[in-house]
VEXSEKOL-867940 format. One line per 3 residues: number of its first residue (from 1); for each residue x, y, z of C-alpha. Coordinates in Angstrom, 1 decimal. Layout:
<nodes>
NUM = X:Y:Z ~ ...
</nodes>
This chain:
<nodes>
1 = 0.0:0.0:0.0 ~ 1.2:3.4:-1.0 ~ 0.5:6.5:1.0
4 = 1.0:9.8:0.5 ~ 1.4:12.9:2.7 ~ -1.7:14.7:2.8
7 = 0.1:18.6:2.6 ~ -2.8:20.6:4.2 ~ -2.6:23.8:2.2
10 = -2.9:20.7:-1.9 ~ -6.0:18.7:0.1 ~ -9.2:19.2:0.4
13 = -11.6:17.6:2.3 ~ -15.0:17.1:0.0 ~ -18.3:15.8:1.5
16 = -20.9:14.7:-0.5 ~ -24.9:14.6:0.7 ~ -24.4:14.4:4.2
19 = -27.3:16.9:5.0 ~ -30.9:16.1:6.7 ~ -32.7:14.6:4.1
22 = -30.2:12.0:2.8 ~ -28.0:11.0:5.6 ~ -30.1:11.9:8.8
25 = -33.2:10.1:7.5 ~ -31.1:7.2:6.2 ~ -32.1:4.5:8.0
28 = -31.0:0.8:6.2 ~ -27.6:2.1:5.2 ~ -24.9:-0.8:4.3
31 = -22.4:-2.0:5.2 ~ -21.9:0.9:7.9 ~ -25.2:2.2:9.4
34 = -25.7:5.7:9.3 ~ -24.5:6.9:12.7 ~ -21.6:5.2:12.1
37 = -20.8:7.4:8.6 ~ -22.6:10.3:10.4 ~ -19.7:10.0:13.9
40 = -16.8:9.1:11.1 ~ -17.4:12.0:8.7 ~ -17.9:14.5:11.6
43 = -14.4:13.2:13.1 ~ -12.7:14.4:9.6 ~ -14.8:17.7:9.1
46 = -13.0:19.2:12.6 ~ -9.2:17.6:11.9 ~ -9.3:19.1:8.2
49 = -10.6:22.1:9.0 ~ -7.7:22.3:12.1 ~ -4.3:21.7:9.8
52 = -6.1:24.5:7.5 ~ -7.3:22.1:4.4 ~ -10.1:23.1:3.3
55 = -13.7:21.7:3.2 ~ -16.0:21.9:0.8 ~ -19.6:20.6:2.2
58 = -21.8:19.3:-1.0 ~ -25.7:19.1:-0.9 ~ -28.3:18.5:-3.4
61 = -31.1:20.6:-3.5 ~ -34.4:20.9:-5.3 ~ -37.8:19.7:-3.6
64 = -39.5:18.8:-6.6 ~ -37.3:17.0:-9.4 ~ -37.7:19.5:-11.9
67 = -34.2:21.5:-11.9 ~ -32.5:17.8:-12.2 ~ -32.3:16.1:-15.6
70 = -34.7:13.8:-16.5 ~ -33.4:11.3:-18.3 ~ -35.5:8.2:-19.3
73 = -34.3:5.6:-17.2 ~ -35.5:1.7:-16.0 ~ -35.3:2.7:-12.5
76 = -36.0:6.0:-11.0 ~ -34.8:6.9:-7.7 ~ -37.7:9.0:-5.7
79 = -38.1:10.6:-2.4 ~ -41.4:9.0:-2.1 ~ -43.1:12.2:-1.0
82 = -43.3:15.6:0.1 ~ -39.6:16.4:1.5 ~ -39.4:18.3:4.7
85 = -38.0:22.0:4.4 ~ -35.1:20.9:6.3 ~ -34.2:18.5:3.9
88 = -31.2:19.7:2.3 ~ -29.6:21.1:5.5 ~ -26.7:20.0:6.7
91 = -26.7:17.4:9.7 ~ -25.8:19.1:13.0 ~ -22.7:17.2:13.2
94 = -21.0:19.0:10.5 ~ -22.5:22.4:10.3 ~ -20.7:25.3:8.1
97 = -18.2:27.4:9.0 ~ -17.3:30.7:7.3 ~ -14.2:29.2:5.8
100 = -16.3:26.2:4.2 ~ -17.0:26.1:0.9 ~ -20.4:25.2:0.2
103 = -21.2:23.3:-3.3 ~ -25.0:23.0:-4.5 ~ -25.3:20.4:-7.0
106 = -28.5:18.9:-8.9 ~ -27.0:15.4:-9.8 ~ -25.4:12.9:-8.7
109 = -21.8:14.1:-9.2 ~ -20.4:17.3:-7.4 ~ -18.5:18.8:-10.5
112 = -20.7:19.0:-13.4 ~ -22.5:22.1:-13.4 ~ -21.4:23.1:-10.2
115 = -17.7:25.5:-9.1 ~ -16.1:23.1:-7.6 ~ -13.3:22.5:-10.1
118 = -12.9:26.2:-10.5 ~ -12.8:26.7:-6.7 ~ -10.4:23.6:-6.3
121 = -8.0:25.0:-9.0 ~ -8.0:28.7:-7.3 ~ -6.8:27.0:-3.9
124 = -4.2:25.3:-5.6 ~ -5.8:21.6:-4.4 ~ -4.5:18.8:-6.5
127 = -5.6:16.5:-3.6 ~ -9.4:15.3:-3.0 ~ -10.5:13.2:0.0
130 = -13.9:11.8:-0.5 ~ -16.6:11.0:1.9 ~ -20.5:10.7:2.3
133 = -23.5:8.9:1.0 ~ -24.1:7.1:-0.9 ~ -20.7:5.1:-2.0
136 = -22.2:4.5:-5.7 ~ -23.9:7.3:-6.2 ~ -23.0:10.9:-5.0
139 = -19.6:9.4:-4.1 ~ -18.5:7.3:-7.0 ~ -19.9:10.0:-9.6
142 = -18.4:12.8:-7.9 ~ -14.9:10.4:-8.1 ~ -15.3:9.2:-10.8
145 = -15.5:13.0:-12.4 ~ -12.5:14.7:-9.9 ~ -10.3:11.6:-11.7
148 = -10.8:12.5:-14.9 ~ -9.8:16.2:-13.5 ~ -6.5:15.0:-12.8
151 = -7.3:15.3:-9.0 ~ -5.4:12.7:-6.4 ~ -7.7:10.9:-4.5
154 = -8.8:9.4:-1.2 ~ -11.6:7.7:-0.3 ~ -12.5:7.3:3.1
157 = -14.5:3.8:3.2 ~ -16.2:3.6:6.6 ~ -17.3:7.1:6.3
160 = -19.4:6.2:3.1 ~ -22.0:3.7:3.0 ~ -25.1:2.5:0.7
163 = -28.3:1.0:0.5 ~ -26.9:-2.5:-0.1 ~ -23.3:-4.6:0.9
166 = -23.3:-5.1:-2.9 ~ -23.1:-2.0:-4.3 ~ -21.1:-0.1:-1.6
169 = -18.5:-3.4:-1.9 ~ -18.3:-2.7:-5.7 ~ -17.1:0.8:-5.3
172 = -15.0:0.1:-3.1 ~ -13.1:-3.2:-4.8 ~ -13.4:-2.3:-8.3
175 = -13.7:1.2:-8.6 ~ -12.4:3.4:-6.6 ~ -8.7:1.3:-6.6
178 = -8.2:2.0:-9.9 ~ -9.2:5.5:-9.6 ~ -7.3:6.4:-5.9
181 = -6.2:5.1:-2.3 ~ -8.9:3.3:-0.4 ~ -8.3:3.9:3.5
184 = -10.1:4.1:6.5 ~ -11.2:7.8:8.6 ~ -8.5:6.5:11.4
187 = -6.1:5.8:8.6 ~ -6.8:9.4:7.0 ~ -6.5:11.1:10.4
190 = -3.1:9.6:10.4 ~ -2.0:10.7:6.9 ~ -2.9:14.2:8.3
193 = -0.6:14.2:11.3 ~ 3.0:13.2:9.5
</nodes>
């Protein structure tokens, strides 16, 4: 395994969905439950935002569909109702700061059509270390695209999670090796101290 110094001022911490409506009301969340990702990813928030890398907190908004594409699809993904007001707030656990960056994105992924490249680039930030829900979703996509950016990356496994073992396991072992490093939040905590 190959491990690389995480320099404070070339990382950035980037957090995808873990706001009320998606992680808070996640309730069947696999392999690790959702207080588990929720006490993880509010462990890494505090230690990035200490050394002085920035964090960049990502939420999707929209509470009825219609400023997402709409593409015609076998199987569409819906809230199942009315979505409470508080639903793209960020969970308690990880509330702004002032020095946050916040992203709003209306797809799965966290660069396209959003600033986060641009406000990456401006920072310097050739480092991204992943987190949030779900692993094959918000977080693969949002991988998936900082890769093909030219972005270093590291995903933080046990503060992701899904709604099945299958699909978070084949992010995890097919995926997002060939596309970064794979380590654990006490792992990355460690890469920030050295």
């Amino acid at each position: 395994m190959t491990d690389v110094e995480l320099k404070p001022e070339r990382t950035a911490l980037v957090v995808i969905d873990m706001q009320k409506g998606i992680a808070a009301y996640s309730r069947n969340l696999k392999p690790h439950d959702s207080e588990t990702v929720i006490k993880n990813v509010a462990s890494l928030v505090p230690a990035f935002r200490k050394v002085g890398s920035k964090v960049f907190l990502v939420h999707v908004t929209g509470t009825d569909g219609k400023d997402m594409l709409q593409p015609i699809v076998d199987n569409t993904s819906t809230w199942g109702g009315e979505r409470p007001n508080d639903w793209a707030d960020f969970i308690d656990e990880i509330k702004p700061t002032p020095n946050d960056i916040i992203i709003t994105k209306r797809q799965w992924g966290a660069f396209y059509g959003t600033e986060l490249d641009l406000q990456l680039r401006r920072r310097r930030i050739d480092t991204v270390v992943l987190c949030g829900i779900s692993t094959n979703i918000g977080v693969e996509t949002t991988a998936r695209e900082a890769y093909q950016h030219g972005y270093n990356l590291v995903l933080v496994e046990d503060a992701m999670s899904s709604q099945s073992n299958e699909e978070h396991e084949a992010s995890v072992k097919f995926i997002f090796p060939r596309i970064g490093l794979v380590r654990s939040t006490a792992q990355v905590l460690e890469m920030l101290k050295s």
